[in-house]
C-alpha positions as a printed NumPy array, in Angstrom:
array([[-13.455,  16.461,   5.953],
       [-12.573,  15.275,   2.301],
       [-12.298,  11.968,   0.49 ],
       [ -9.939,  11.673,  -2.141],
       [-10.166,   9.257,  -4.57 ],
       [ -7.89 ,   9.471,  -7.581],
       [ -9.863,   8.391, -11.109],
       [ -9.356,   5.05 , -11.968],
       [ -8.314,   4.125,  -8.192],
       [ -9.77 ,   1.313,  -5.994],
       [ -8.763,   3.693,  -2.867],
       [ -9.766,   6.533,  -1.025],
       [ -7.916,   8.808,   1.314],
       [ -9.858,  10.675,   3.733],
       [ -8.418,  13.83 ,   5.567],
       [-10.128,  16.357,   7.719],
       [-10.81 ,  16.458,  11.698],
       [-12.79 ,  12.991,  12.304],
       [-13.153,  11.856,  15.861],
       [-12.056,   8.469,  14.923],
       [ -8.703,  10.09 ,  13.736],
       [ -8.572,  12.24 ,  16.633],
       [ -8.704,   9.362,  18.426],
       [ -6.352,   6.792,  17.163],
       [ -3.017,   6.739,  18.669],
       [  0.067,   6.575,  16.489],
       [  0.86 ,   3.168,  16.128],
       [ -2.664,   1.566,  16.501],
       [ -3.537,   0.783,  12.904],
       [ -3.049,  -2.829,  12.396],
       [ -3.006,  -4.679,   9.37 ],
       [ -3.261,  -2.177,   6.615],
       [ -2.668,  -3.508,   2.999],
       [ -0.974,  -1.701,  -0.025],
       [ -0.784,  -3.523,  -3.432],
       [  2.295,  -3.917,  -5.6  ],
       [  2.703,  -5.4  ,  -9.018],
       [  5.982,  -6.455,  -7.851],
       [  6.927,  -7.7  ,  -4.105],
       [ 10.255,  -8.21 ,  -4.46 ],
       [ 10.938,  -5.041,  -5.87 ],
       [  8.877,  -3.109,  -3.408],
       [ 10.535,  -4.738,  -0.672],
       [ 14.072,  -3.986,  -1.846],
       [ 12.972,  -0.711,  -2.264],
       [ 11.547,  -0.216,   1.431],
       [ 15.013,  -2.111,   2.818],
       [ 17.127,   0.457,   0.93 ],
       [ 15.839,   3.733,   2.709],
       [ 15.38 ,   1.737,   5.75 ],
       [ 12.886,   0.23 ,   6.435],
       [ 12.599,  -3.32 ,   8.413],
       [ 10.743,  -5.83 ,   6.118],
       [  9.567,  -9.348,   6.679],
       [ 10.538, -12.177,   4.114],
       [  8.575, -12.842,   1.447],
       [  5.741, -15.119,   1.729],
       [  3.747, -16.669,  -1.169],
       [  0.968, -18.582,   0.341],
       [ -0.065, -19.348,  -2.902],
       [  1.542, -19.794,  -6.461],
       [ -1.723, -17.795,  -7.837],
       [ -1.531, -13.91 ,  -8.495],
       [ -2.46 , -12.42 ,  -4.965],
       [ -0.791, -15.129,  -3.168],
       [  2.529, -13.274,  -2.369],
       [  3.042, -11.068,   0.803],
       [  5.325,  -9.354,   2.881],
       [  5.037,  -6.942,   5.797],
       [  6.518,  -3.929,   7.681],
       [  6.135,  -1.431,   9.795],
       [  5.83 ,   2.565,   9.242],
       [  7.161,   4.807,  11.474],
       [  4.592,   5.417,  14.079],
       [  4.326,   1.432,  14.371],
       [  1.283,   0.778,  12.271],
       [  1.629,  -2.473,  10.26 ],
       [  1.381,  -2.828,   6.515],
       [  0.418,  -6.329,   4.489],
       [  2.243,  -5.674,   0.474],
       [  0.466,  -8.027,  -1.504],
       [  1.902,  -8.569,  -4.976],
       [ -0.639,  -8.461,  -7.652],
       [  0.617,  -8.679, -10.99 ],
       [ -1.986,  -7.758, -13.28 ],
       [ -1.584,  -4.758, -11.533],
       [  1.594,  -4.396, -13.837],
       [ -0.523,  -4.708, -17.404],
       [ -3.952,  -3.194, -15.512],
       [ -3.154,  -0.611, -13.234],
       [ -6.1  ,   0.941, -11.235],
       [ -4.719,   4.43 , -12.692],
       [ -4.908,   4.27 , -16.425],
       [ -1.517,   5.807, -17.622],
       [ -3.234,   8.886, -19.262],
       [ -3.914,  10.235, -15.685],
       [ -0.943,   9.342, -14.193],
       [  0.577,  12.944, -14.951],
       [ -1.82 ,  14.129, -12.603],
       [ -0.343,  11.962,  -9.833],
       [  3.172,  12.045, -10.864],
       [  4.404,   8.645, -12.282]])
């Protein structure tokens, strides 16, 4: 097993042979949440390769408050939320980014 966790990032990605991971069936992750400076944008950009996307929701007028949802393809749902501070203050400062790619 490894965790992965970019510097600068607020997230982790863990690979390896867990039984939890062994165990999940494709489609059973519910409710996972990405973060987007812009949710209109990301959106657009998920319906032009594809991909079904609810309608964009702002639940409230503050930064955080806007949402939409999909699906990937093994049927696990996604919440985008649009931060966007995220746009002046990514979680990646932009010397690392080269790492990453942009």
């Amino acid at each position: 097993m490894a965790q992965l966790t970019p510097p600068g990032s607020g997230c982790s990605i863990v690979i390896g042979d867990l039984p939890a991971q062994s165990e999940m069936a494709p489609g059973s992750m519910r409710g996972l949440q990405l973060v987007v400076a812009d949710a209109r944008a990301a959106r657009e950009e998920l319906l032009g390769g594809g991909v079904e996307a609810s309608e964009i929701t702002v639940f409230d007028e503050r930064d955080g408050g806007t949402f939409f949802g999909f699906s990937d393809p093994d049927g696990n749902t996604w919440a985008v939320q649009e931060l966007k501070v995220r746009a002046e203050k990514p979680l990646i400062p932009a010397e690392s980014r080269g790492r990453f790619g942009e």
